[in-house]
N, C-alpha and C positions, 0 to 999 in steps of 0.2 A: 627773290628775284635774282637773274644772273645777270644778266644787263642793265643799267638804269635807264628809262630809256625817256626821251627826252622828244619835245615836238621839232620836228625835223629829222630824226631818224629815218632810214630805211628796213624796213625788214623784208622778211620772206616765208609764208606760211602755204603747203600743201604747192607750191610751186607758182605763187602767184603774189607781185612784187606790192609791197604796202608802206604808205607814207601816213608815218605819226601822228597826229593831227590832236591829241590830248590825251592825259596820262591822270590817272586817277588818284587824288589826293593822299587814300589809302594806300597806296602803290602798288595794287589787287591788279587793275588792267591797263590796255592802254590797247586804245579807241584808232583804227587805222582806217585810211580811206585807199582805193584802189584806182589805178588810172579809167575803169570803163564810168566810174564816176562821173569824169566828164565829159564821156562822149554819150551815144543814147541808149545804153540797156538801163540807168540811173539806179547801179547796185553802188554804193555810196561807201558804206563802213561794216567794220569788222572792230568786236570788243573780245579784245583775247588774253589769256594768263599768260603769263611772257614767257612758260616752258614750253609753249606751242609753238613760239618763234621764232625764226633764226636772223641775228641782227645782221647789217648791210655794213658794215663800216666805212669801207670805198665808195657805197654807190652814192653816182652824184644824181640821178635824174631818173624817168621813166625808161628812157632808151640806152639808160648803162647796160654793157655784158661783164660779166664777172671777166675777170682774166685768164686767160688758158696758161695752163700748165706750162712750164719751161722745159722744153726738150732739148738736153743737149745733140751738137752732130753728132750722126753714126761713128761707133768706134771710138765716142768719149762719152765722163760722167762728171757731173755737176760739182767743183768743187763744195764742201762744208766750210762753213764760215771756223775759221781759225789758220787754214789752210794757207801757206806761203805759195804766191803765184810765179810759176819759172819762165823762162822765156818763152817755152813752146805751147805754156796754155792759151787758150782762144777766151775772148771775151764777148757778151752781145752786146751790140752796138743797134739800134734800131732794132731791125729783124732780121740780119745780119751776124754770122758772128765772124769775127775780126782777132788777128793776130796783132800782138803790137800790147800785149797786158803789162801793168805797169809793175815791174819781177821786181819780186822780193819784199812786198807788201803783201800783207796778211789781210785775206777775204775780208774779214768782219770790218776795214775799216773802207770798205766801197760796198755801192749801194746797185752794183753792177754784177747778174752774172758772171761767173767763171766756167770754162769746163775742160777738163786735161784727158788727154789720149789715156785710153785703157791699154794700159801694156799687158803684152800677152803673157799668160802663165803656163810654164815647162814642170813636168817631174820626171824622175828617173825610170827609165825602161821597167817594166816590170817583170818581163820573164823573154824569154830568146825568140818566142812566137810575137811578141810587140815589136823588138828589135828589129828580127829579118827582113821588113822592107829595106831598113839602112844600111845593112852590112854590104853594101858595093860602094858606100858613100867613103869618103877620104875623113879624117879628122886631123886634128890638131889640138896642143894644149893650151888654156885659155892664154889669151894674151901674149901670143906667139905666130908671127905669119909664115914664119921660116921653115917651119919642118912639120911635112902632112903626111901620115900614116895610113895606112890600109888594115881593117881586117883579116886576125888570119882563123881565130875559133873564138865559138860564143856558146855559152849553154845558157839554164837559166840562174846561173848563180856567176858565171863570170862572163868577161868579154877581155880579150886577147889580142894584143895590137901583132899584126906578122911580122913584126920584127924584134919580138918581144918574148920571154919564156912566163912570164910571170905578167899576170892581170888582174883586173880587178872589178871589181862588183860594180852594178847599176850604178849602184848609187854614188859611187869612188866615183865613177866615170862623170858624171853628172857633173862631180862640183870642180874636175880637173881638167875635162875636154869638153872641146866646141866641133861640130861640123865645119869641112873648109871655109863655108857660106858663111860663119859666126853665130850658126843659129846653135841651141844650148841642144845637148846630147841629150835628149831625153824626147818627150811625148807633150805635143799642145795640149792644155786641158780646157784653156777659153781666149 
């Protein structure tokens, strides 16, 4: 048996909700009764081997629903319990979810949803035909508001600032330069 299964139980067999009512000394079955029991079709009990079953552990009654799924908002994912929560993650609060999480505590010790903004993921140009929509845009290098460059040549192996004799690869550029906007020199991938 996987369950032991006790009178007062809830189970669930073939989609139809069953309350325990006597468990066989043997531990072979266990004898369940169904709510039309008590209304008037008078189908009573069900004696079944407990791998038919699937146990209830939450439900309290005949009119429980199981719980639905926790969908974080759009544009975030659930944190994993071990997870440090920051300032900017959101927590559910009723059916609501609510800013205000308490930062710098570790998930697993709240019995509360988390969910954190999915930050978007960049990678490096991959050849001059990805690039070309950008090449009118201005850049700069990271962490610098001061000095914005222009394109002056790009092939698929370099990109060359116009003020510049000497350039450098996708991927150089990537981890060096930002767009004016601060957005990362490369391609959204999600």
């Amino acid at each position: 048996m996987g369950h032991e299964w006790k009178i007062g139980d809830w189970a669930e067999y073939k989609g139809v909700r069953y309350l325990c009512y006597n468990v066989t000394s043997d531990g072979y079955g266990v004898y369940l009764v169904t709510e039309s029991a008590y209304g008037k079709d008078g189908h009573c009990s069900l004696a079944s081997n407990d791998s038919d079953l699937k146990h209830l552990p939450d439900c309290t009654g005949w009119d429980w629903k199981p719980p639905k799924p926790i969908s974080p908002p759009p544009g975030y994912r659930l944190l994993s319990d071990g997870e440090r929560i920051e300032p900017s993650d959101l927590f559910l609060f009723g059916a609501d979810w609510e800013t205000g999480a308490q930062v710098g505590v570790f998930t697993y010790h709240l019995h509360v949803p988390h969910a954190r903004k999915i930050e978007p993921k960049y990678r490096p140009f991959a050849n001059a035909a990805e690039f070309a929509p950008h090449r009118d845009k201005w850049f700069k290098w990271k962490n610098q508001d001061r000095h914005v460059m222009r394109f002056g040549l790009y092939s698929d192996f370099v990109v060359v600032p116009a003020c510049a004799s000497v350039g450098s690869s996708f991927a150089e550029a990537f981890e060096k330069w930002t767009f004016e906007d601060g957005s990362p020199f490369g391609v959204l991938e999600s």
